[in-house]
N, C-alpha and C positions, 0 to 999 in steps of 0.2 A: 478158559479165558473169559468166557460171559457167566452169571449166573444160572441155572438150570430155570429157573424161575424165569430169570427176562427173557430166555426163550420160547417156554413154554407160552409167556404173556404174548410176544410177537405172533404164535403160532394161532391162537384164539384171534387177535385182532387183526391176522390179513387172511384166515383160514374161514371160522365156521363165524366171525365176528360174531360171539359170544363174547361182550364188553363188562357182564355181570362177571362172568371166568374170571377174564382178564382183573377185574378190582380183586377178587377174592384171594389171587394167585400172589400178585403182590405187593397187597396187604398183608399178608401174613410175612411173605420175606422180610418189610420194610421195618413190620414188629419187631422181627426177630434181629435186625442188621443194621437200624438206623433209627431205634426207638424216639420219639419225641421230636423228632427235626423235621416240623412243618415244612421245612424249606429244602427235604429230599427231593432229589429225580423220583425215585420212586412214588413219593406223594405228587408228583406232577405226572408222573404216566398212568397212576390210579384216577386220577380226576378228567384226566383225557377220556379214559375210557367209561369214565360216569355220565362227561358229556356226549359221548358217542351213544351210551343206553337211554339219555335222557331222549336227546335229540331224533334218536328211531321212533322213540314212543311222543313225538310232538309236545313234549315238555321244553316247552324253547326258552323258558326262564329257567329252568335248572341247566338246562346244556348251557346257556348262556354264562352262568353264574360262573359253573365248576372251570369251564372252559377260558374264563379268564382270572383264575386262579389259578390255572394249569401253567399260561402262555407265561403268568408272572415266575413261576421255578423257573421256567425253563430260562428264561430271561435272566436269573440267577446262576444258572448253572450250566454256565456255557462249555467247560470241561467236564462235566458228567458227562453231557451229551456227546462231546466227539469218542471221551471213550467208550460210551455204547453203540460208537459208530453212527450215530443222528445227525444230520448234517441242520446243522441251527437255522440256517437262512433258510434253508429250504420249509423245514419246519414251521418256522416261524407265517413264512409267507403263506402256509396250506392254512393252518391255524387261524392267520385271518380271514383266509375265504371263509373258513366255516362259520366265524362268528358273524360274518358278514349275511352269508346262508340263513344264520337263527334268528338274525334281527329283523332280519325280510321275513321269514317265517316260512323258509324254502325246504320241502322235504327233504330226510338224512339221506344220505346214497353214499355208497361205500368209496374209503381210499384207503392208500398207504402209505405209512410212515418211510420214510427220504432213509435208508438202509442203503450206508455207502459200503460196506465190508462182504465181498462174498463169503467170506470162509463164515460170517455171521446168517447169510444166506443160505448157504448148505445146509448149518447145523439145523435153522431152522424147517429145511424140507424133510430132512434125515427126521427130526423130532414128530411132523407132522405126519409123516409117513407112517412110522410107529404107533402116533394116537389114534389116524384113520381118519385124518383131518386133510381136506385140497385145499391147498394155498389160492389164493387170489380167489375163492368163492365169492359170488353175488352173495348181499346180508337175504336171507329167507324172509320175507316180512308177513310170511302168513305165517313162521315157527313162534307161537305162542310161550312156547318153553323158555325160547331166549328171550323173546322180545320182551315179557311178565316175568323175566326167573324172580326179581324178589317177591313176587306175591306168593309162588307157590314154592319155593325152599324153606328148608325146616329152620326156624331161627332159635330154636332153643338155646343154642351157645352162645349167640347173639345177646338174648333175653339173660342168660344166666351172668355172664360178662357185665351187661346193664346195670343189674341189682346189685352185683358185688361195686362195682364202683359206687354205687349210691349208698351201701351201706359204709363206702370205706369214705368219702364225703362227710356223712353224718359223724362217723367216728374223730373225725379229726378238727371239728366245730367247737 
């Protein structure tokens, strides 16, 4: 019924809140599902969770930024949302505490996303169980891994991805 991806993404963001996961996970589905449409859910739940990494690491002008780019999809996409089970108002309403959080310049502290569907709630404890991941964990703020993952993951693909599009820019000049 849900994607294995938007599970797995819930499971990171109410679990070990790993929000760098969470981008990476669906990103790639969004690539593979919904090429080019800035104005995806998925590009709205990748930028939530950018503002969630920004915002742990006191980056309160990137949480800020991504964060209402975020609220704008979602504002868009008010049927996406009910069918991932996202109750919009409620959403909407947590969404502005937090920007209201970054403008004040108020440390991240963890919540979750307004998840009206149990059988969407089982899957994801069932899924979290299997990764070895506890739902509703405190974010670890002394785990350097999550809180830094882009500085120390390997971006080769990253870097190699880059250069192809830049060469494929120059090609078509």
């Amino acid at each position: 019924m849900y994607p294995h991806e938007y599970i797995q993404y819930l499971v990171h963001f109410h679990g070990d809140r790993d929000y760098f996961e969470c981008h990476e996970i669906l990103e790639e589905y969004w690539k593979k599902n919904d090429p080019g449409n800035k104005d995806s859910i998925w590009v709205g739940l990748i930028l939530l969770s950018v503002s969630n990494y920004h915002h742990r690491r006191a980056n309160f002008n990137g949480a800020k930024r991504t964060l209402k780019k975020a609220i704008k999809i979602f504002l868009l996409q008010e049927k996406s949302l009910k069918s991932l089970r996202l109750n919009q108002e409620q959403l909407m309403s947590l969404l502005q505490q937090r920007l209201d959080m970054m403008e004040k310049e108020i440390a991240y502290n963890n919540f979750d996303l307004p998840i009206y569907d149990s059988s969407l709630i089982d899957a994801c404890k069932k899924t979290a169980s299997k990764m070895g991941i506890k739902r509703g964990s405190e974010s670890d703020l002394m785990n350097m891994d999550i809180i830094h993952k882009h500085l120390v993951r390997d971006r080769t693909s990253v870097i190699e991805e880059r250069n192809r599009a830049v060469k494929f820019r120059k090609g078509n000049k």
